[in-house]
N, CA and C atoms of all chains as a GROMACS GRO file, in nm:
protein
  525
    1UNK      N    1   0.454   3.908   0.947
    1UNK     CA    2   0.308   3.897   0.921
    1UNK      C    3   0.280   3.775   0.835
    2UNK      N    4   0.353   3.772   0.735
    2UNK     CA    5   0.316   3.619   0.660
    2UNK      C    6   0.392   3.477   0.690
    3UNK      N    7   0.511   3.527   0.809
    3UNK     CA    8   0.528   3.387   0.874
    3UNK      C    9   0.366   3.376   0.969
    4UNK      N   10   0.367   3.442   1.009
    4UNK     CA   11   0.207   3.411   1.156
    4UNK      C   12   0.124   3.333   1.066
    5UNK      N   13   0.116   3.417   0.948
    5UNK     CA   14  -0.029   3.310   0.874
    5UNK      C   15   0.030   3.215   0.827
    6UNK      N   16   0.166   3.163   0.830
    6UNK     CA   17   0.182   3.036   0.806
    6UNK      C   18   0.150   2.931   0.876
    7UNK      N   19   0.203   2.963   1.018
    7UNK     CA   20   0.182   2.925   1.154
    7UNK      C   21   0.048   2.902   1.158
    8UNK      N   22  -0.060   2.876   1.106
    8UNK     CA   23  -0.187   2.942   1.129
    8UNK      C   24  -0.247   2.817   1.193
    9UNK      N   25  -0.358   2.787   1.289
    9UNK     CA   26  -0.385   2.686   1.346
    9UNK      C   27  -0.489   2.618   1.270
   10UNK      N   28  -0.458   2.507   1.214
   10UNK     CA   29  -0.611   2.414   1.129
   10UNK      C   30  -0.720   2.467   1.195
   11UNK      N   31  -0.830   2.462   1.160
   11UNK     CA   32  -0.958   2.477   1.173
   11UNK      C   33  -1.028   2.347   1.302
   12UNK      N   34  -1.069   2.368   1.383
   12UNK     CA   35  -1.088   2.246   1.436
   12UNK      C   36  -1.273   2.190   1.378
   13UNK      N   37  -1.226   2.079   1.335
   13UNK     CA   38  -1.348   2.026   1.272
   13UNK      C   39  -1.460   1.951   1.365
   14UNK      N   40  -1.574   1.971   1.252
   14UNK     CA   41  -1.718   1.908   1.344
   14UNK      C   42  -1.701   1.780   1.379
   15UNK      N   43  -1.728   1.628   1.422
   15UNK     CA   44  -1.770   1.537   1.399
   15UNK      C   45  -1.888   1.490   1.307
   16UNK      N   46  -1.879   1.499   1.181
   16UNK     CA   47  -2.004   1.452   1.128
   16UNK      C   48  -2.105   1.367   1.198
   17UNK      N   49  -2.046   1.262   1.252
   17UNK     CA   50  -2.165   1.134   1.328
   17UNK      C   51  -2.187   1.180   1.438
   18UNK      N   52  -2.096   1.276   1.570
   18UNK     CA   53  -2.135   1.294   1.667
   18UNK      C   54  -2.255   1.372   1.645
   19UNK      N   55  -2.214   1.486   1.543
   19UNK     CA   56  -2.342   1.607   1.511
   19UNK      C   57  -2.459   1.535   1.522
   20UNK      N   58  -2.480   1.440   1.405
   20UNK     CA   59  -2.584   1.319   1.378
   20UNK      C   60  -2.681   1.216   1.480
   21UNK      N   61  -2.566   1.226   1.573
   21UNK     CA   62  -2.585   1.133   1.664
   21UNK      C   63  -2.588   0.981   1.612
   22UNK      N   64  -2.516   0.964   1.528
   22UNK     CA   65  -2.484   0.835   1.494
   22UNK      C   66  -2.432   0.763   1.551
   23UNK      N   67  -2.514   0.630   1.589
   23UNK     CA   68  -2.446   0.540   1.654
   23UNK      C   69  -2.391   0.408   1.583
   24UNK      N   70  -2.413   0.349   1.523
   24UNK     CA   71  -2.377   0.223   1.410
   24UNK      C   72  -2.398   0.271   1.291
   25UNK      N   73  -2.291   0.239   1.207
   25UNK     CA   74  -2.294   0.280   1.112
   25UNK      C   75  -2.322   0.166   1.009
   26UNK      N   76  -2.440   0.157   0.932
   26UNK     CA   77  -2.491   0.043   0.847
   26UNK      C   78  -2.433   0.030   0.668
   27UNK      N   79  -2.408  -0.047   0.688
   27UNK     CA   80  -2.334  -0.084   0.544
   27UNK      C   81  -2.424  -0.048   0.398
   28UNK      N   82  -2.594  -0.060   0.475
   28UNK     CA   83  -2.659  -0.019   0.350
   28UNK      C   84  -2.709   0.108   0.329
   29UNK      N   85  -2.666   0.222   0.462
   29UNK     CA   86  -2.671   0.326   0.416
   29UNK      C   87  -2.574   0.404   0.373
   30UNK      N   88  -2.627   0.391   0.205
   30UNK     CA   89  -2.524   0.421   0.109
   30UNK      C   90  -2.464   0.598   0.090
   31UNK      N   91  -2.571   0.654   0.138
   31UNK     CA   92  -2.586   0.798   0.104
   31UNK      C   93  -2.472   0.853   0.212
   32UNK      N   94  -2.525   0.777   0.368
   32UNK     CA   95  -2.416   0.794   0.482
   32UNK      C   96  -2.273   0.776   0.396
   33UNK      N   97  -2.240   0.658   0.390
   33UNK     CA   98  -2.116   0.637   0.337
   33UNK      C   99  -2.030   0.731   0.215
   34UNK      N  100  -2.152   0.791   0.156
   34UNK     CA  101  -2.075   0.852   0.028
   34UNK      C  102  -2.046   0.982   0.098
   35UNK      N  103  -2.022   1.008   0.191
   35UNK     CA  104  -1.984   1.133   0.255
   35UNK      C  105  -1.851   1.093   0.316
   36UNK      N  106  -1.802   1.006   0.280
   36UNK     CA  107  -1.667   0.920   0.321
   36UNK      C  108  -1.589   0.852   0.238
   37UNK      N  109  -1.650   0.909   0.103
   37UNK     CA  110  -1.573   0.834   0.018
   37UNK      C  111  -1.586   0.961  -0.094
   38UNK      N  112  -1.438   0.930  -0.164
   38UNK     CA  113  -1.383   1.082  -0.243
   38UNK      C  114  -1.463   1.021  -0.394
   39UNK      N  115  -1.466   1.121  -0.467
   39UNK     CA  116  -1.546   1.093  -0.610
   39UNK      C  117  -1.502   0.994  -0.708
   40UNK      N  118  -1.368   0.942  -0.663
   40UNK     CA  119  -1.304   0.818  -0.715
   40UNK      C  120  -1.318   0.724  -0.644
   41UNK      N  121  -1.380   0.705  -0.546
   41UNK     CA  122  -1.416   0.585  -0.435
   41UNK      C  123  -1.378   0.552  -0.366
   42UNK      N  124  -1.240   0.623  -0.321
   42UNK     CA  125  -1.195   0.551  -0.209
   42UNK      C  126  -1.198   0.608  -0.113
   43UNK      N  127  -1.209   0.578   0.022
   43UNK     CA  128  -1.238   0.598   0.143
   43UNK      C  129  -1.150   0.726   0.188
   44UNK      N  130  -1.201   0.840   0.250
   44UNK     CA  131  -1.140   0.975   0.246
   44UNK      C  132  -1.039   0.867   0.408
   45UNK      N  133  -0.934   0.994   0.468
   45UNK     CA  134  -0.884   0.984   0.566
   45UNK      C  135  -0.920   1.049   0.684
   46UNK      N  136  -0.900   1.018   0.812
   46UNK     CA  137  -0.933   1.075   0.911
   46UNK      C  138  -0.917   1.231   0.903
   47UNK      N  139  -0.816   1.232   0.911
   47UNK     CA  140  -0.776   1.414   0.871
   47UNK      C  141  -0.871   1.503   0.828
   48UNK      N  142  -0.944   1.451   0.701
   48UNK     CA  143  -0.992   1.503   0.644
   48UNK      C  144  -1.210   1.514   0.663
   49UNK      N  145  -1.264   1.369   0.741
   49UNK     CA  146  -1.343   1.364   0.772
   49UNK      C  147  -1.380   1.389   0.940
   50UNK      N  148  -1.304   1.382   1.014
   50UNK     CA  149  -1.253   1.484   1.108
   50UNK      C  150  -1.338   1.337   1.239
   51UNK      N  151  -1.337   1.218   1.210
   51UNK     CA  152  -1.395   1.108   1.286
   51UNK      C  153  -1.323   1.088   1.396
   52UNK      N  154  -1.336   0.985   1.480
   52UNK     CA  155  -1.231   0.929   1.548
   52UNK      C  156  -1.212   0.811   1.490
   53UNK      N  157  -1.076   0.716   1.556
   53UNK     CA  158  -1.023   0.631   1.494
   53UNK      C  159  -1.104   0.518   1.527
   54UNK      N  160  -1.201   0.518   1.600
   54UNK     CA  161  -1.292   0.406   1.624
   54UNK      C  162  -1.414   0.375   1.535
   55UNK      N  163  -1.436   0.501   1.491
   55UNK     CA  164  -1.552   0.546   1.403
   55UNK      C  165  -1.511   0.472   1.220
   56UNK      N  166  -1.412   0.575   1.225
   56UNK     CA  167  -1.304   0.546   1.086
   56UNK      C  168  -1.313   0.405   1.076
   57UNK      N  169  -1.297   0.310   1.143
   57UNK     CA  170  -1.279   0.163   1.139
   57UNK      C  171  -1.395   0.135   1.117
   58UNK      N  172  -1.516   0.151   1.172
   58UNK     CA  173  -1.654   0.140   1.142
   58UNK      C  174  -1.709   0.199   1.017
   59UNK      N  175  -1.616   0.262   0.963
   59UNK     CA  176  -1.667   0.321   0.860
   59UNK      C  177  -1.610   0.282   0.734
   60UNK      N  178  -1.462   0.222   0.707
   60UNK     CA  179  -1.379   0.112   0.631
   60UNK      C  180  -1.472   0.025   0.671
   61UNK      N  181  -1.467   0.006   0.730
   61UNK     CA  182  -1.560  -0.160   0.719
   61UNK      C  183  -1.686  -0.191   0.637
   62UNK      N  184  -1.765  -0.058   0.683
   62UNK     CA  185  -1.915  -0.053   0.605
   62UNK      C  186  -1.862  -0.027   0.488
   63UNK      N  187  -1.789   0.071   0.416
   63UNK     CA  188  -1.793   0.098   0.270
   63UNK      C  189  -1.721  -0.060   0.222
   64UNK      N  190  -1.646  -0.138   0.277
   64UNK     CA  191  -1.593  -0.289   0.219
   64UNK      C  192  -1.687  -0.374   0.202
   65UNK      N  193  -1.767  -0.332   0.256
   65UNK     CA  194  -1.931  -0.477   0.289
   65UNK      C  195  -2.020  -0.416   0.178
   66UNK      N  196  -2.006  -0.279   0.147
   66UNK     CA  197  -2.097  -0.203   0.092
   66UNK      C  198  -2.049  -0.234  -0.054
   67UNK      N  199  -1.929  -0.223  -0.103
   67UNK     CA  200  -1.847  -0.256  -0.154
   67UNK      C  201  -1.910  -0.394  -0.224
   68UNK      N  202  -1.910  -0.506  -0.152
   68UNK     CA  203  -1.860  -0.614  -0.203
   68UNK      C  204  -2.039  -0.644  -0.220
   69UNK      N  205  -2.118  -0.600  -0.176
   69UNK     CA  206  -2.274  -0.597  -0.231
   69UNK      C  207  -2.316  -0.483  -0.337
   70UNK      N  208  -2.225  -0.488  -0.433
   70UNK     CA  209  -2.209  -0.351  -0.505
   70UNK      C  210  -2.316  -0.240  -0.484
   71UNK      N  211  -2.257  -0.179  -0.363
   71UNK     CA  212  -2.343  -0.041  -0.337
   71UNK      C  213  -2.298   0.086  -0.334
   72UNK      N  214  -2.152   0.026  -0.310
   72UNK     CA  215  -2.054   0.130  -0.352
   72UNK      C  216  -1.944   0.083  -0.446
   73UNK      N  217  -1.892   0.185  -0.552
   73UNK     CA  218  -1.821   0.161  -0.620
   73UNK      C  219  -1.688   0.113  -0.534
   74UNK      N  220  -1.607  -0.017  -0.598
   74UNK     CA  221  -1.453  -0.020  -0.582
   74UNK      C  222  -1.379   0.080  -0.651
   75UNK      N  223  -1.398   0.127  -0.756
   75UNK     CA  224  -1.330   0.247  -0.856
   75UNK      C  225  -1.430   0.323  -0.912
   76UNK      N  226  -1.432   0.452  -0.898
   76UNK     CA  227  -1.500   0.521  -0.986
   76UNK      C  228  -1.379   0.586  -1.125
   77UNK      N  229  -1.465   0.565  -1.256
   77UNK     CA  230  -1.359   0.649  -1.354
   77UNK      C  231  -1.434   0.748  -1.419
   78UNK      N  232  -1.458   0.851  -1.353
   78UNK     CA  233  -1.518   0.973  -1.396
   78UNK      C  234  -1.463   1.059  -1.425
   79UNK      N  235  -1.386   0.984  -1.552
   79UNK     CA  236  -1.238   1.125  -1.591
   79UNK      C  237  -1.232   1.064  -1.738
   80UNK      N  238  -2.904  -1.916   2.027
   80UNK     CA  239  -2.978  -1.819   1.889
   80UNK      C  240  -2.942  -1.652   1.844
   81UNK      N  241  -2.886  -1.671   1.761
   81UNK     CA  242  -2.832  -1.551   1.697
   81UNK      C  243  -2.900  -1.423   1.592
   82UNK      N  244  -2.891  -1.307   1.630
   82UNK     CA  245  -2.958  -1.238   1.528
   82UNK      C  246  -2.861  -1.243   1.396
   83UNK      N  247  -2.915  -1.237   1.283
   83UNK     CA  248  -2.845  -1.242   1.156
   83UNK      C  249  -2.934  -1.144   1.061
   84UNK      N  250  -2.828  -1.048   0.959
   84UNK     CA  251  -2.913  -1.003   0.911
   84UNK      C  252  -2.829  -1.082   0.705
   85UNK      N  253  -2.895  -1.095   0.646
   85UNK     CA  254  -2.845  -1.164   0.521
   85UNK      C  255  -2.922  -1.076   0.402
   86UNK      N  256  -2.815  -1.049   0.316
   86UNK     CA  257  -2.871  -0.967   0.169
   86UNK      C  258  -2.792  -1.069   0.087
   87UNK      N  259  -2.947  -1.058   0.013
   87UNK     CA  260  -2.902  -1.106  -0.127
   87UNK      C  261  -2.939  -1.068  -0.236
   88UNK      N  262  -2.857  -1.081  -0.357
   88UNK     CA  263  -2.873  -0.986  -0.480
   88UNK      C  264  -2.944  -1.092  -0.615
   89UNK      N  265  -3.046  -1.072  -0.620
   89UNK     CA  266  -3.095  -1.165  -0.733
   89UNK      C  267  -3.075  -1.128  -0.890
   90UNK      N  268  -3.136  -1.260  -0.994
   90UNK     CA  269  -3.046  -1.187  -1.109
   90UNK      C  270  -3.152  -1.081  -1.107
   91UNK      N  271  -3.159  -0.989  -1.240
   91UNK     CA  272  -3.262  -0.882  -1.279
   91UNK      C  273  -3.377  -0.927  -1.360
   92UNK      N  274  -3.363  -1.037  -1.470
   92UNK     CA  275  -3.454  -1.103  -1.520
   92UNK      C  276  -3.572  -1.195  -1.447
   93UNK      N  277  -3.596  -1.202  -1.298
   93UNK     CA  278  -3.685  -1.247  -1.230
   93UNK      C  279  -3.829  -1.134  -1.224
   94UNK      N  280  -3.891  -1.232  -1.227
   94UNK     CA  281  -4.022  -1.118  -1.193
   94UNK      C  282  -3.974  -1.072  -1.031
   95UNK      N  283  -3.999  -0.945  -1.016
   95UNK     CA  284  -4.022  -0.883  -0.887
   95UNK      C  285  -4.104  -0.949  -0.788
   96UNK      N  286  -4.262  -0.947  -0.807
   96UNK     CA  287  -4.372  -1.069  -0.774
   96UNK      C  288  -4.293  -1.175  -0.684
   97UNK      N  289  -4.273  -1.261  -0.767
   97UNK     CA  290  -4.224  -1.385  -0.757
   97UNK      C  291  -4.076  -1.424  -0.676
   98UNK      N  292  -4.035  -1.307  -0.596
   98UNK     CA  293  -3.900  -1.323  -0.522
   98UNK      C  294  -3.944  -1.349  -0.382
   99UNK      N  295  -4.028  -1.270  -0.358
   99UNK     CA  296  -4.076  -1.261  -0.185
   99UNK      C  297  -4.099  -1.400  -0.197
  100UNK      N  298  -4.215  -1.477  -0.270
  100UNK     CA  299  -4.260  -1.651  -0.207
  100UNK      C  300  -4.168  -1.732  -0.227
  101UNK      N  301  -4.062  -1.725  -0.324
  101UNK     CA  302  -3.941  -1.800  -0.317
  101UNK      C  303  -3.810  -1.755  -0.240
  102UNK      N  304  -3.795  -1.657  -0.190
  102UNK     CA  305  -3.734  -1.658  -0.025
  102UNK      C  306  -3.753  -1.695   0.017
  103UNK      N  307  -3.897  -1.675   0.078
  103UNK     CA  308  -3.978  -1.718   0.124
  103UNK      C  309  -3.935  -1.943   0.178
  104UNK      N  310  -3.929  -1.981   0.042
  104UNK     CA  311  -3.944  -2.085   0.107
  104UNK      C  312  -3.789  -2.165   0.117
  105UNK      N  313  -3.703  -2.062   0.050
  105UNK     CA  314  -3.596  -2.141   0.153
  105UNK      C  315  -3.549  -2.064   0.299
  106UNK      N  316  -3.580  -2.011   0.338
  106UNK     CA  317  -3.628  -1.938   0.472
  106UNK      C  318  -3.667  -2.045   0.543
  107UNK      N  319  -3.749  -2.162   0.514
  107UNK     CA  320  -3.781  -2.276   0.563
  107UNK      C  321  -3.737  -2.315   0.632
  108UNK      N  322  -3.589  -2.353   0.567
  108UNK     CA  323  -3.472  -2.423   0.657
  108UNK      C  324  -3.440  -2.308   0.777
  109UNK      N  325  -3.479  -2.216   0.886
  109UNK     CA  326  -3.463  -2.132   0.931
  109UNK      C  327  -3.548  -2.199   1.028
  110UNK      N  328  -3.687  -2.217   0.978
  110UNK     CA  329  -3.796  -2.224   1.074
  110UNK      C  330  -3.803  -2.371   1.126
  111UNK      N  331  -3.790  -2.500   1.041
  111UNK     CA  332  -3.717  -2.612   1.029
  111UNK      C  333  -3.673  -2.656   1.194
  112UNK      N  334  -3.566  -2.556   1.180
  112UNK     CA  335  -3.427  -2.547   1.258
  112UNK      C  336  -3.468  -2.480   1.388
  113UNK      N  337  -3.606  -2.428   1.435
  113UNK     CA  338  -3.636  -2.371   1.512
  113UNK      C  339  -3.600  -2.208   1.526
  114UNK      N  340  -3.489  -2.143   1.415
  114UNK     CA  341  -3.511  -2.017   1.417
  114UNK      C  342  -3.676  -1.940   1.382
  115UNK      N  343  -3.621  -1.817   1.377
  115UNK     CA  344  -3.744  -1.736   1.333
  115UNK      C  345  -3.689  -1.608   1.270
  116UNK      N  346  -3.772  -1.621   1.137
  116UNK     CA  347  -3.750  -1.487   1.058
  116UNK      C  348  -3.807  -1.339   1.094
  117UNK      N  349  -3.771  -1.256   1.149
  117UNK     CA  350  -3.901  -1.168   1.176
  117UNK      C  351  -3.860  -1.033   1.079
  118UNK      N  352  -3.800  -1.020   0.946
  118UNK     CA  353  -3.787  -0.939   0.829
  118UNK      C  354  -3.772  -0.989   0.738
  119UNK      N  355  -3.856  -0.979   0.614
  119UNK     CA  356  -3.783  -0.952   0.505
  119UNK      C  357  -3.841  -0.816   0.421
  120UNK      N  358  -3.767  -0.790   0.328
  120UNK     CA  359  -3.763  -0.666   0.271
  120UNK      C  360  -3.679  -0.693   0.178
  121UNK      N  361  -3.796  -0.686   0.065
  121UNK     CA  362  -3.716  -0.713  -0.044
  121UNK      C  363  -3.718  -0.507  -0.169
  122UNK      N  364  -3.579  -0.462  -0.180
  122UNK     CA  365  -3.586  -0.379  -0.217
  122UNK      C  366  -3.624  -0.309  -0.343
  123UNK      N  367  -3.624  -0.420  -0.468
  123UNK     CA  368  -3.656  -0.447  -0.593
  123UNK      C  369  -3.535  -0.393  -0.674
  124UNK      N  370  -3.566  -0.379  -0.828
  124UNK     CA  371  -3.488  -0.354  -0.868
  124UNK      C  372  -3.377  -0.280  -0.857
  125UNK      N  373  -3.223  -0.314  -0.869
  125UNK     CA  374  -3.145  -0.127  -0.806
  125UNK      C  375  -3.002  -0.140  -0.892
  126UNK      N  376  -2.946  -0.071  -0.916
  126UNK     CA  377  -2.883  -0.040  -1.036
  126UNK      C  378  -2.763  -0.097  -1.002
  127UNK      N  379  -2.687  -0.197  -1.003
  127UNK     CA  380  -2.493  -0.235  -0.898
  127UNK      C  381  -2.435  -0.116  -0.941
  128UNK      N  382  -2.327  -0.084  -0.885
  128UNK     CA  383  -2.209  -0.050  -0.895
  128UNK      C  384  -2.098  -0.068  -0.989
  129UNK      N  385  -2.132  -0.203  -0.965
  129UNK     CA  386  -2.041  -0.265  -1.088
  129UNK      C  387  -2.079  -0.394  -1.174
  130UNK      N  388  -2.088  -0.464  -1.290
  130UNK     CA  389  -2.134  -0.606  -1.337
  130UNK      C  390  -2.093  -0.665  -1.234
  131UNK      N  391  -2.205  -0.746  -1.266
  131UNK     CA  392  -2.166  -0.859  -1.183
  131UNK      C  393  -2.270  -0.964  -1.246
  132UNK      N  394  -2.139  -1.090  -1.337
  132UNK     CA  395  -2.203  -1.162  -1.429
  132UNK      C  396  -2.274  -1.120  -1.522
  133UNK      N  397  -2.203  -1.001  -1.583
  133UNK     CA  398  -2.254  -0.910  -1.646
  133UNK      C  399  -2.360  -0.836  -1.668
  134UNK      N  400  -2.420  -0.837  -1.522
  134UNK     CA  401  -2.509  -0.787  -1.529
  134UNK      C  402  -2.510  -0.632  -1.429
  135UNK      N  403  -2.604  -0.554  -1.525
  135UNK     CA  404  -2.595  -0.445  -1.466
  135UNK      C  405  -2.691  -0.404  -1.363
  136UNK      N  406  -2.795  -0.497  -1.288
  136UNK     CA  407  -2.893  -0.474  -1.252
  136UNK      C  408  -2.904  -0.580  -1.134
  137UNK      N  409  -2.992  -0.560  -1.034
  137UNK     CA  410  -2.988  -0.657  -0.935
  137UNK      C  411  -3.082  -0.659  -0.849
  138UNK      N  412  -3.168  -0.730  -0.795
  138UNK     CA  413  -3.271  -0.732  -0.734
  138UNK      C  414  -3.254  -0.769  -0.568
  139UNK      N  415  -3.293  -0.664  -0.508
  139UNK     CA  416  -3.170  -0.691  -0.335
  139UNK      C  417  -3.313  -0.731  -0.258
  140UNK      N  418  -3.262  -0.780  -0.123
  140UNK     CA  419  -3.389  -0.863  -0.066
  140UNK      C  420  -3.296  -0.862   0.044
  141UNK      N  421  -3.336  -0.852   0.205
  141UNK     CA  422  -3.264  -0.817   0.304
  141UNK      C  423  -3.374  -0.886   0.442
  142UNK      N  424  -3.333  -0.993   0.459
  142UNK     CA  425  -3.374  -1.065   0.582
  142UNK      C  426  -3.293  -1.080   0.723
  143UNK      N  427  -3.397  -1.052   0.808
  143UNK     CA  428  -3.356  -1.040   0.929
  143UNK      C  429  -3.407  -1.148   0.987
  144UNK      N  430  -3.345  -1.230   1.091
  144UNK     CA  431  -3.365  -1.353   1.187
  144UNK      C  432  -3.302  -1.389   1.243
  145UNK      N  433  -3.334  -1.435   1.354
  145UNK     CA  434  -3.295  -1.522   1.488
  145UNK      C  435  -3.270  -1.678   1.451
  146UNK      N  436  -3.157  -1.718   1.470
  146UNK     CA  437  -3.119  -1.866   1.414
  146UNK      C  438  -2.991  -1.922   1.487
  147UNK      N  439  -3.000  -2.058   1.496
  147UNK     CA  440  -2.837  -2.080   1.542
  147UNK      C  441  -2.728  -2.061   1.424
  148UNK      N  442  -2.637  -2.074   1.422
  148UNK     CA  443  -2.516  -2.056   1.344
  148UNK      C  444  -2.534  -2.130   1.186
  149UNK      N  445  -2.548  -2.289   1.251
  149UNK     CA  446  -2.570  -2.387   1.177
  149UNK      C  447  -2.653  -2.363   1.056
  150UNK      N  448  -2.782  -2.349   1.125
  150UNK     CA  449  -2.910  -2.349   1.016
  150UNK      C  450  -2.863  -2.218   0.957
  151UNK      N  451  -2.804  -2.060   0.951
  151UNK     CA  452  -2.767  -2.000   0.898
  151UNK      C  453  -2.693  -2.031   0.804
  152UNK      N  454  -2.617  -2.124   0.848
  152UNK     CA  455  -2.461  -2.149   0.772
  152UNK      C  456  -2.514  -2.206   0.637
  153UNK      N  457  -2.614  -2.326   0.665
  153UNK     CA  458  -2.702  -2.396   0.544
  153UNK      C  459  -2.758  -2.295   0.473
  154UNK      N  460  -2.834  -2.211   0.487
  154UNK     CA  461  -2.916  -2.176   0.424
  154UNK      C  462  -2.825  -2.055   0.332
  155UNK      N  463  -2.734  -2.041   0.390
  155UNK     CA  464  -2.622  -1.953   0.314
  155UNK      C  465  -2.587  -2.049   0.178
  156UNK      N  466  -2.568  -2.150   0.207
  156UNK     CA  467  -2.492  -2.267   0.103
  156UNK      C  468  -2.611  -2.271   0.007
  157UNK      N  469  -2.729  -2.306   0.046
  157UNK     CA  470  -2.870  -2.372  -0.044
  157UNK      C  471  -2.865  -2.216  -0.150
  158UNK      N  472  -2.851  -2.099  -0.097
  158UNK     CA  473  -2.889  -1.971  -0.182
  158UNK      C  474  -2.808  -1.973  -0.284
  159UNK      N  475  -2.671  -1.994  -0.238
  159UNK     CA  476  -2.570  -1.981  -0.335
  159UNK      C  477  -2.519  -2.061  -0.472
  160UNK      N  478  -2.620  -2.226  -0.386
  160UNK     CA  479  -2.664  -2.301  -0.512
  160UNK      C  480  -2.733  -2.279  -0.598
  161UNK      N  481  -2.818  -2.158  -0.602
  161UNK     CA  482  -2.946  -2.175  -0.674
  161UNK      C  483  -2.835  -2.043  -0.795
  162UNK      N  484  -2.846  -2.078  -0.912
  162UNK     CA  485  -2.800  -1.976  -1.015
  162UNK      C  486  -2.840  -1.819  -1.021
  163UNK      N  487  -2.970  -1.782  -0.995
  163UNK     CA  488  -3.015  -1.697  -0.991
  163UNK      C  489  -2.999  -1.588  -0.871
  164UNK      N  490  -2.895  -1.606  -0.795
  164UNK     CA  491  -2.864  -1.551  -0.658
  164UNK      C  492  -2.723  -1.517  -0.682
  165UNK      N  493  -2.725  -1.372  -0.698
  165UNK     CA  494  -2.593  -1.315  -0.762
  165UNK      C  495  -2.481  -1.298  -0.645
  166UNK      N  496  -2.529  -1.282  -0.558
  166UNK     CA  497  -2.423  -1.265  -0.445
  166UNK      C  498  -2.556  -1.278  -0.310
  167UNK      N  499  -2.455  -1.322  -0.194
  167UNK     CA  500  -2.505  -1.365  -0.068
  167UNK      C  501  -2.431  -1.271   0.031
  168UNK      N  502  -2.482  -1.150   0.132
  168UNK     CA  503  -2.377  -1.160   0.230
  168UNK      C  504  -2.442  -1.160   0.389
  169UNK      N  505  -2.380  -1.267   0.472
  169UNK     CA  506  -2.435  -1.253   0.606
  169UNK      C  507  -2.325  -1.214   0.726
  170UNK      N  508  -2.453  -1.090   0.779
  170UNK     CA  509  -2.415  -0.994   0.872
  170UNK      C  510  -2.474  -1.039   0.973
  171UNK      N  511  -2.381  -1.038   1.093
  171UNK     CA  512  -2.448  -1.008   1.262
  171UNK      C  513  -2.409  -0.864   1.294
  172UNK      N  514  -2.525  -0.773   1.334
  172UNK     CA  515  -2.551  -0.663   1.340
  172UNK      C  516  -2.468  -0.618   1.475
  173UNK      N  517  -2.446  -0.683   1.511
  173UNK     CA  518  -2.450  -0.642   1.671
  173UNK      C  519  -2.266  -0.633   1.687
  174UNK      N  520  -2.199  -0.714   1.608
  174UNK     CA  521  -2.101  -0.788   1.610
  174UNK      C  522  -1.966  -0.643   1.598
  175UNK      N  523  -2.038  -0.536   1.608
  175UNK     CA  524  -1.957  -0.372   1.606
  175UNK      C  525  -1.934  -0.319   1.745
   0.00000   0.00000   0.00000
């Protein structure tokens, strides 16, 4: 019984942007982006935001541009 | 002729007022050149992320236009001369 729930199958996750219907993802929407980035700033992983790898790239990209027009933090130190 | 979209971060000590007519006229070199601006939007004051030139504050302004490469390329250079223009960045929207 507690090998099975080890075995247990991940959860299969939403697409945030498909849900959305997001099609381009804009560097100055900051609010978008902070749903992709962990409370220390750096860009979560696929795994975990459940994107595809085409998306993910579109989405590194915007938080780097976003980034470098300080809209998003390079480091957060909220500790 | 290319769409371009360009943000720029002004210092914070500018009057608000007074940013739109001085975009405004180096935008010139755009029209000059036979492009055409058909946005700007300037966002006003907004808090950075991080200093920058120690400053904690920044005044964003976000123009959209049709231009060849060239006259972009200039008018990128003329902004970045001017002291009061904390950062420049130009985007082609389409380019995803």
């Amino acid at each position: 019984m507690a090998k099975a729930a080890a075995l247990r199958k991940p959860k299969k996750k939403v697409n945030p942007l498909d849900k959305d219907g997001i099609t381009y993802i804009d560097y100055k929407d900051t609010a978008l982006l902070r749903k992709f980035i962990s409370d220390r700033g750096k860009i979560r992983a696929r795994r975990v935001t459940g994107v595809t790898s085409q998306q993910q790239r579109q989405i590194a990209r915007a938080v780097k541009n976003a980034r470098e027009m300080a809209l998003l933090p390079y480091t957060a130190t909220t500790r | 002729m290319r769409h371009y979209e360009i943000m720029v971060i002004l210092d914070p000590s500018l009057e608000e007022r007074t940013v739109a007519p001085s975009l405004d006229t180096y935008l010139n070199v755009i029209r000059t050149a036979g492009g055409s601006v058909e946005k700007t939007d300037v966002w006003g004051r907004r808090r950075l992320a991080y200093e920058i030139n120690k400053k904690a504050e920044g005044i964003y302004a976000v123009v959209d236009l049709q231009a060849t490469p060239a006259a972009v390329a200039e008018l990128d250079r003329q902004l970045r001369l001017n002291e009061s223009v904390l950062r420049t960045k130009v985007i082609r929207p389409e380019m995803r």
